[in-house]
NUDO-666315 format. One record per residue: residue number from 1; residue in one letter; y negated, x, z negated of N, C-alpha, C in turn. Coordinates in pm, whole numbers, padded with zeros to 5 digits. Layout:
SITE  num  residu     n.y     n.x     n.z    ca.y    ca.x    ca.z     c.y     c.x     c.z
SITE  NUM       a       Y       X       Z       Y       X       Z       Y       X       Z
...
//
This chain:
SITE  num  residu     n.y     n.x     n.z    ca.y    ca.x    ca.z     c.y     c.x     c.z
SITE    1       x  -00499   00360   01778  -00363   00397   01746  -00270   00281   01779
SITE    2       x  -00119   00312   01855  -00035   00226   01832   00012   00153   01739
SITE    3       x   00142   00072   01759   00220   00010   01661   00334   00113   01629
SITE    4       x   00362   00152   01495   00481   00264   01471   00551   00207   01554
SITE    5       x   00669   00355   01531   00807   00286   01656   00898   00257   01544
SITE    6       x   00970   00156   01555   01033   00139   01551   01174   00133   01508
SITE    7       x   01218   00249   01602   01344   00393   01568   01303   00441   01448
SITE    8       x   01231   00417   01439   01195   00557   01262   01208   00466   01135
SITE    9       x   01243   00345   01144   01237   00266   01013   01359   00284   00898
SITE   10       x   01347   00375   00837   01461   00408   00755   01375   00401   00639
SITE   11       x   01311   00338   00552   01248   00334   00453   01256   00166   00398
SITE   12       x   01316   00094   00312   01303  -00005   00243   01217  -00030   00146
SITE   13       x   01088  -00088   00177   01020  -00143   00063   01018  -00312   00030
SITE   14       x   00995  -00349  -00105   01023  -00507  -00114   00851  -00518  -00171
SITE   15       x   00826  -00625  -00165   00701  -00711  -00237   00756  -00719  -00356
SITE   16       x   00650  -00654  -00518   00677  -00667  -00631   00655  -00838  -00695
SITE   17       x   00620  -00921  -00608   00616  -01054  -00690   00692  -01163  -00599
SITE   18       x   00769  -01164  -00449   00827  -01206  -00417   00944  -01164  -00348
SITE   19       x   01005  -00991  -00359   01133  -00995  -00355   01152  -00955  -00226
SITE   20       x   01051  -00983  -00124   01084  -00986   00054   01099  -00841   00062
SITE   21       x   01142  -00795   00138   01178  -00689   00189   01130  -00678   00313
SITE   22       x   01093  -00517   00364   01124  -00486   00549   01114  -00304   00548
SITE   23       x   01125  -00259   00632   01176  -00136   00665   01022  -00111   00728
SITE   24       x   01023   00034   00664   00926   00096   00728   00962   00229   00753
SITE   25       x   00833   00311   00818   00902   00453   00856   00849   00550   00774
SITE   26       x   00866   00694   00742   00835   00753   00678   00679   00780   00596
SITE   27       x   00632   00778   00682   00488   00781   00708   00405   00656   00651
SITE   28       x   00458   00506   00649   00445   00435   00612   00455   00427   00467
SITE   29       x   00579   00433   00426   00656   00451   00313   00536   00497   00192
SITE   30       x   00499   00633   00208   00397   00740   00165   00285   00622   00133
SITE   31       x   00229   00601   00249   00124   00519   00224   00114   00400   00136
SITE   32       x   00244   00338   00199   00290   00233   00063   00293   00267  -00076
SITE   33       x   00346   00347  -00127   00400   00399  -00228   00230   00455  -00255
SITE   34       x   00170   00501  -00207   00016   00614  -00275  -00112   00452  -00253
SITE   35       x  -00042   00327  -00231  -00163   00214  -00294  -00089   00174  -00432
SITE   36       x   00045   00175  -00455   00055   00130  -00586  -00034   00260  -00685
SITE   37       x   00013   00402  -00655   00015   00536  -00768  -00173   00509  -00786
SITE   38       x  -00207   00451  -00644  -00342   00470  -00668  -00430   00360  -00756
SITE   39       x  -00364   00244  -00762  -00436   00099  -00837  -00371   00153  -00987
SITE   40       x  -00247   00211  -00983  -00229   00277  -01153  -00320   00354  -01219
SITE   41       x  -00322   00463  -01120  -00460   00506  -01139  -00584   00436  -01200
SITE   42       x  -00682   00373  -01105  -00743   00313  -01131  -00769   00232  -01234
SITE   43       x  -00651   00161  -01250  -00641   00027  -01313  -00625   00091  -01494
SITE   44       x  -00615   00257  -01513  -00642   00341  -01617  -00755   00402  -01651
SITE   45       x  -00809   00446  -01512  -00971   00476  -01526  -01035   00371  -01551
SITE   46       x  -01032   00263  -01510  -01131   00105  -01567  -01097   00109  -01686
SITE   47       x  -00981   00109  -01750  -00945   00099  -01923  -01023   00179  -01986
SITE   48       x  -01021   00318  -01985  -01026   00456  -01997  -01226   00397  -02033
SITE   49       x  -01282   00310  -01928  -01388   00365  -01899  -01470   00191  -01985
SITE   50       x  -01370   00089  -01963  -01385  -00031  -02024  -01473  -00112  -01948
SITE   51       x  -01484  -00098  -01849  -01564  -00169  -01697  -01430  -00177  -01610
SITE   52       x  -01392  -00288  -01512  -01304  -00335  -01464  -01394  -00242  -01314
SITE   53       x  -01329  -00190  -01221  -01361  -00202  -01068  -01460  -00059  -01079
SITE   54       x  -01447   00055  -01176  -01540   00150  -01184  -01443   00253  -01130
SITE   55       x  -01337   00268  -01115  -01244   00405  -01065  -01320   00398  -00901
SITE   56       x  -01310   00531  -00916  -01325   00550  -00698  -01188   00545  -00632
SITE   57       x  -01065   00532  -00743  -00966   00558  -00668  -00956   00413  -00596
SITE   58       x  -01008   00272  -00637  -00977   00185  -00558  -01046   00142  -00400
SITE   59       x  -01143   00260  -00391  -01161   00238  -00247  -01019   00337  -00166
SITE   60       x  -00952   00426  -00213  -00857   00486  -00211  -00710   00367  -00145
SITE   61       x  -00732   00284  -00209  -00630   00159  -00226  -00670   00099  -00136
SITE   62       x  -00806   00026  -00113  -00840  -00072   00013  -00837   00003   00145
SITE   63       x  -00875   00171   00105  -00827   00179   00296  -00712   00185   00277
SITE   64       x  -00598   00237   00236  -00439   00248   00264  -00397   00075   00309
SITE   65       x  -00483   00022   00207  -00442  -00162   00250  -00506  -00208   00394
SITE   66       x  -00630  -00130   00397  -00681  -00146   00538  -00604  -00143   00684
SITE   67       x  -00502   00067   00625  -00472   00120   00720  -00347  -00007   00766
SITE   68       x  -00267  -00079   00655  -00146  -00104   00706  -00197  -00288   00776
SITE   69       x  -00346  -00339   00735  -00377  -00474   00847  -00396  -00385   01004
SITE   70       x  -00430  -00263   01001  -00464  -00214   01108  -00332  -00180   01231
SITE   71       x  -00239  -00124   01151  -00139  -00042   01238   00002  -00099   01204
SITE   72       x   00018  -00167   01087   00118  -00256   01070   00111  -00381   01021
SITE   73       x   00105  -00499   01077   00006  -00597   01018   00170  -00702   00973
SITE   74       x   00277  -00698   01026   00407  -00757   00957   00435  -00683   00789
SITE   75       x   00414  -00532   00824   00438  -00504   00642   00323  -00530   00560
SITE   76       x   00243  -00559   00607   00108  -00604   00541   00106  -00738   00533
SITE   77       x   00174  -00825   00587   00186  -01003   00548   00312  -00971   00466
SITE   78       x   00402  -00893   00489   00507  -00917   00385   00511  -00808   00275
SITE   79       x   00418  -00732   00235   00429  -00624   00118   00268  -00668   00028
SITE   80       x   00164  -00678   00120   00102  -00649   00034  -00056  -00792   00047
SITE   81       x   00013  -00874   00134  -00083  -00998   00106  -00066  -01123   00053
//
């Protein structure tokens, strides 16, 4: 797969512990947004379950984190590493 284009970046996301910002495109966005819903997830099923790293939703989380070293590797140094 390519690098998104470009033209389609109408989506603002920032890094929750340093503030940076960059534009992504729709499609991105989604993905961004479904690794946080998904470590919430998780990070309730480990409570829920009282073992840290037992939800399946966090392999859920490492590919979405995967997908964006793969196909966007600038919103991935500035969102989520």
């Amino acid at each position: 797969m390519t690098k998104t284009n470009t033209d389609n970046k109408t989506e603002e996301r920032k890094n929750r512990f340093t503030g940076q910002s960059i534009m992504l495109t729709k499609d991105e966005s989604i993905i961004h947004d479904r690794i946080f819903i998904n470590e919430l997830g998780a990070t309730i099923e480990d409570k829920e379950a009282g073992i840290d790293g037992t939800s399946k939703l966090w392999d859920k989380v490492r590919a979405d984190i995967n997908w964006f070293r793969q196909h966007n590797a600038e919103a991935y140094m500035v969102l989520l590493d």
